[in-house]
C-alpha positions in Angstrom: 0.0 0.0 0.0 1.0 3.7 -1.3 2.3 5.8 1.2 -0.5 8.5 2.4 0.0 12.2 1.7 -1.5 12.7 5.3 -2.6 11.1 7.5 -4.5 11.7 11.1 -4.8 8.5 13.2 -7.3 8.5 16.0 -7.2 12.6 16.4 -8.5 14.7 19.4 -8.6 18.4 19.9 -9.2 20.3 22.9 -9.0 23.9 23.6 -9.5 25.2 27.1 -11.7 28.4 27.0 -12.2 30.5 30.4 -11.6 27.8 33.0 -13.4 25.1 31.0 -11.9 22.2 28.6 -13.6 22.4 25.1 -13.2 19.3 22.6 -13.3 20.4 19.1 -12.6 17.1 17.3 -13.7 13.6 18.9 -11.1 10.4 18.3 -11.2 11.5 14.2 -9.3 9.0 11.6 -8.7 10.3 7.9 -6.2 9.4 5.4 -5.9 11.4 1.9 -3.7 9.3 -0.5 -2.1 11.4 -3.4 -3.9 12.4 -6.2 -7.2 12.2 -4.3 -9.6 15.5 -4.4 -11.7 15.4 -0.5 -14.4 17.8 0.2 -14.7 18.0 4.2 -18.4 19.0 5.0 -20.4 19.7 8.2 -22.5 22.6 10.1 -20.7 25.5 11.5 -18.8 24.2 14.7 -18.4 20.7 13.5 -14.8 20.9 13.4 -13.8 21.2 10.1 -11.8 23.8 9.8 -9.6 22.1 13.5 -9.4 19.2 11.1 -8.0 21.1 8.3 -5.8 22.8 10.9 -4.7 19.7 12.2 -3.9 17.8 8.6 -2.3 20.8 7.6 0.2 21.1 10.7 -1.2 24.7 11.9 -1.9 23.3 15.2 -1.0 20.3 16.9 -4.0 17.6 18.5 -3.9 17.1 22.1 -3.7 13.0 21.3 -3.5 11.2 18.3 -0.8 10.8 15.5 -0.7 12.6 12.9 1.9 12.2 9.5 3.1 14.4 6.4 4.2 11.4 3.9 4.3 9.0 6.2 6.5 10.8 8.5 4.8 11.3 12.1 5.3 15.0 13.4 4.5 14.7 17.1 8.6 14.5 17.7 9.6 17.9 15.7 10.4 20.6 16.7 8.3 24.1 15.4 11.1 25.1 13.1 11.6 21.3 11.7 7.6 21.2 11.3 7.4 24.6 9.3 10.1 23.3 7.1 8.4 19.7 6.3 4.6 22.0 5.8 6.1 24.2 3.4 8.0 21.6 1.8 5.0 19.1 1.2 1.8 21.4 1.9 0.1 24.3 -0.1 -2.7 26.3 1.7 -5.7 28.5 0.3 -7.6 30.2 3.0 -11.3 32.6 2.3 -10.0 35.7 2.8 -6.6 35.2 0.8 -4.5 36.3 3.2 -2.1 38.7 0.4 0.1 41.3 1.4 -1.7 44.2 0.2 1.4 46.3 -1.0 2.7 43.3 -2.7 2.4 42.5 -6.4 1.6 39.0 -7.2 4.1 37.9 -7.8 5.8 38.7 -5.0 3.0 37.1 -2.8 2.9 33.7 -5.1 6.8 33.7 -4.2 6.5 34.0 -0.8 7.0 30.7 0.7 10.0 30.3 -1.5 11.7 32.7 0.5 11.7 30.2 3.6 13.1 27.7 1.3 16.6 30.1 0.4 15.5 30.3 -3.2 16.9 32.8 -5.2 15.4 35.9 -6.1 15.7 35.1 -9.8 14.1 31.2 -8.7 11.7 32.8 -7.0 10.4 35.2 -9.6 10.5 32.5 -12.7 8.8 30.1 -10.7 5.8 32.4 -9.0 5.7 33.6 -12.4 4.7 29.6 -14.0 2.7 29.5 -10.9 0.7 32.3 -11.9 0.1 31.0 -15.3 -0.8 27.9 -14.3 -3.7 29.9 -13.1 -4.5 32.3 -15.8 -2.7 35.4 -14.3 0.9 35.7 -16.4 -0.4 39.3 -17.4 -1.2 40.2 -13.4 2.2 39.7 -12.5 3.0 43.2 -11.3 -0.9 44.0 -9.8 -1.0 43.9 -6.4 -4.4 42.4 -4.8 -6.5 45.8 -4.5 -6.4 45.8 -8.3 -7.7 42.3 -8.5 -11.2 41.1 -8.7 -12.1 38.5 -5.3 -12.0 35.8 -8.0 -8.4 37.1 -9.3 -7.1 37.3 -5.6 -8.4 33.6 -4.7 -6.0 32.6 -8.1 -3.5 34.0 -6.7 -3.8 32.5 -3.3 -3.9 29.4 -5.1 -0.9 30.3 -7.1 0.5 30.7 -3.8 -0.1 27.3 -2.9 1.3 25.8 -6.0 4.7 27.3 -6.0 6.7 24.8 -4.1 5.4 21.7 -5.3 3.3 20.3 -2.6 1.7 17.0 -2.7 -1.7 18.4 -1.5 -3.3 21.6 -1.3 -5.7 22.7 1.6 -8.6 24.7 1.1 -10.3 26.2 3.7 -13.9 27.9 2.4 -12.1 29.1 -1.0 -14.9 30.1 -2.5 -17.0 31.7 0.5 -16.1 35.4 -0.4 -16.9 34.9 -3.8 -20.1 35.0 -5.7 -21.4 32.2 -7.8 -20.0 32.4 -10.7 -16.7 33.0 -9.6 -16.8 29.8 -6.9 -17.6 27.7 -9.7 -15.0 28.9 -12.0 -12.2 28.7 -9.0 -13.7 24.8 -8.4 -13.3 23.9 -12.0 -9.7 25.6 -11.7 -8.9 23.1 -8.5 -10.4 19.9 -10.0 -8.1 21.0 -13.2 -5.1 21.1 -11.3 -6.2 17.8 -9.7 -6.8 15.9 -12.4 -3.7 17.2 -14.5 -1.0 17.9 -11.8 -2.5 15.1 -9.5 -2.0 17.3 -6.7 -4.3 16.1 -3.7 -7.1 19.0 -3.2 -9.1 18.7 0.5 -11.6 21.4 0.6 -13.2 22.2 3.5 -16.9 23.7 3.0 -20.5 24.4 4.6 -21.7 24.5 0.7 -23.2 21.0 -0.6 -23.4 22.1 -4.2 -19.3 22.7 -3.9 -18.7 19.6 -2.3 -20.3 17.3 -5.0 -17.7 18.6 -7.1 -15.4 16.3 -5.1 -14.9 12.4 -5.8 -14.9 12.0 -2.0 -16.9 13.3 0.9 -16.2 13.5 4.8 -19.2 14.5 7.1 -18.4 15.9 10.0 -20.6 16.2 13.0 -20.0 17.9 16.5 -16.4 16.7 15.8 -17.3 13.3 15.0 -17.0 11.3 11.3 -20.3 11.2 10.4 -20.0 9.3 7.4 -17.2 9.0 4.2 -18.6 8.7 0.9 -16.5 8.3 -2.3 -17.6 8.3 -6.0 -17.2 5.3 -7.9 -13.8 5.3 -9.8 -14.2 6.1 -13.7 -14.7 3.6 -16.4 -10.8 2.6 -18.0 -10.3 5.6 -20.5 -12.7 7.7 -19.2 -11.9 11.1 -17.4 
C-alpha cells in the first residue's frame, strides 16, 4: 500500500476556554492518499476547519498521530515542522490572506523565500505559478487591483509554487459569488486531475462539495460518514 500524503490517526482536539476544557474534534481517523480530491463538510462548529488545521500542521492535536508522507510530526520541533509543511503542503484560505502592498508575484513567491531560493528562482517560478492559473499578465498587480475571483488565483498560485503533494482549502470560495466559486472549483479539480495534486476542501456548501470524488461528514467533531464516487470507467476522465 501507497504511502498516504496525510494522515490523522485517532485525532482529538481540545482547547481550554475560560476555566473550562472544550473538545473540538472527537477520536477522528482520515487518510488522503495522493492524487485524491476530498471535500470536508459539516455545520458551523463541526470541526472542520480544527481538522483542516490539524492535517495541515497549523496546530498540533492534544492525542492522536498525525503524519506528512508518512513521516509522524509529534517528535519535531516548530522550526523542523514549518520546514516539512512548506516543503510538502500548499494552503488557500477565504480571505486570501495577500500582502496588500505586494504585487503578485511577490506574494505567489513567498513561501519560496523560507526555502533560500533565489530571487531570480523565485520570480521565474511564482511567475509559471501564476500561469498555471490564468494570471501571467497580473504579475505586477498587487491584490486591490484584482477582482475576489483574481485574488483567490493568486492564493492558489500561492499554494502551488513549491510543489506540494496536496493543497488545503479552507472555504475558498466563501467570499466569492457564484459564478466565480464555480470557476475557481473547475480551476482546482483541473489542477487535480492534470498535476495530481491532492485538493481537501473544507466547506458548509453541498453544491461545492459534489464537485469532489470523495466526501467526509463531519458532526459535533465526529466522522459522520465517508462517501467516495465510484472510480471512472478505464479511458474515461
Amino acid at each position: 500500500m501507497s504511502t498516504p500524503a496525510l494522515e490523522a490517526v485517532d485525532v482529538t482536539r481540545t482547547y481550554r476556554m475560560e476555566g473550562v476544557d472544550v473538545t473540538a474534534l472527537h477520536g477522528v481517523s482520515l487518510r488522503i492518499d495522493e492524487g485524491e480530491f476530498v471535500a470536508i463538510l459539516g455545520p458551523s462548529g463541526s470541526g472542520k476547519s480544527t481538522l483542516m488545521h490539524l492535517l495541515g500542521c497549523l496546530d498540533r492535536p492534544t492525542t492522536g498521530v498525525l503524519r506528512i508522507g508518512g513521516r509522524d510530526v509529534a517528535g519535531l520541533s516548530d522550526a523542523a515542522l514549518a520546514e516539512l509543511r512548506n516543503a510538502r503542503v500548499g494552503f488557500v484560505f477565504q480571505s486570501f490572506h495577500l500582502l496588500a502592498r505586494t504585487s503578485a508575484r511577490d506574494n505567489v513567491a513567498l513561501p519560496l523565500v523560507y526555502r533560500g531560493a533565489s530571487r531570480k528562482e523565485r520570480h521565474r517560478r511564482a511567475a509559471d505559478a501564476l500561469a498555471a492559473v490564468g494570471l501571467a499578465h497580473r504579475l505586477a498587480h498587487r491584490p486591490g487591483q484584482l477582482s475576489g475571483g483574481e485574488q483567490q488565483r493568486v492564493a492558489i498560485a500561492r499554494a502551488l509554487v513549491g510543489d506540494p503533494g496536496v493543497v488545503l482549502a479552507d472555504e475558498p470560495t466563501g467570499n466569492l459569488d457564484t459564478r466565480t466559486g464555480h470557476d475557481v472549483m473547475d480551476l482546482l479539480e483541473r489542477l487535480n486531475r492534470d498535476r495530481g495534486v491532492a485538493i481537501v476542501l473544507v466547506t458548509h456548501e453541498p453544491d461545492i462539495a459534489e464537485r469532489a470524488r470523495r466526501r467526509v461528514h463531519l458532526r459535533d467533531g465526529r466522522m459522520e460518514s465517508d462517501e467516495r464516487d465510484d472510480p471512472p470507467e478505464r479511458g474515461e476522465r
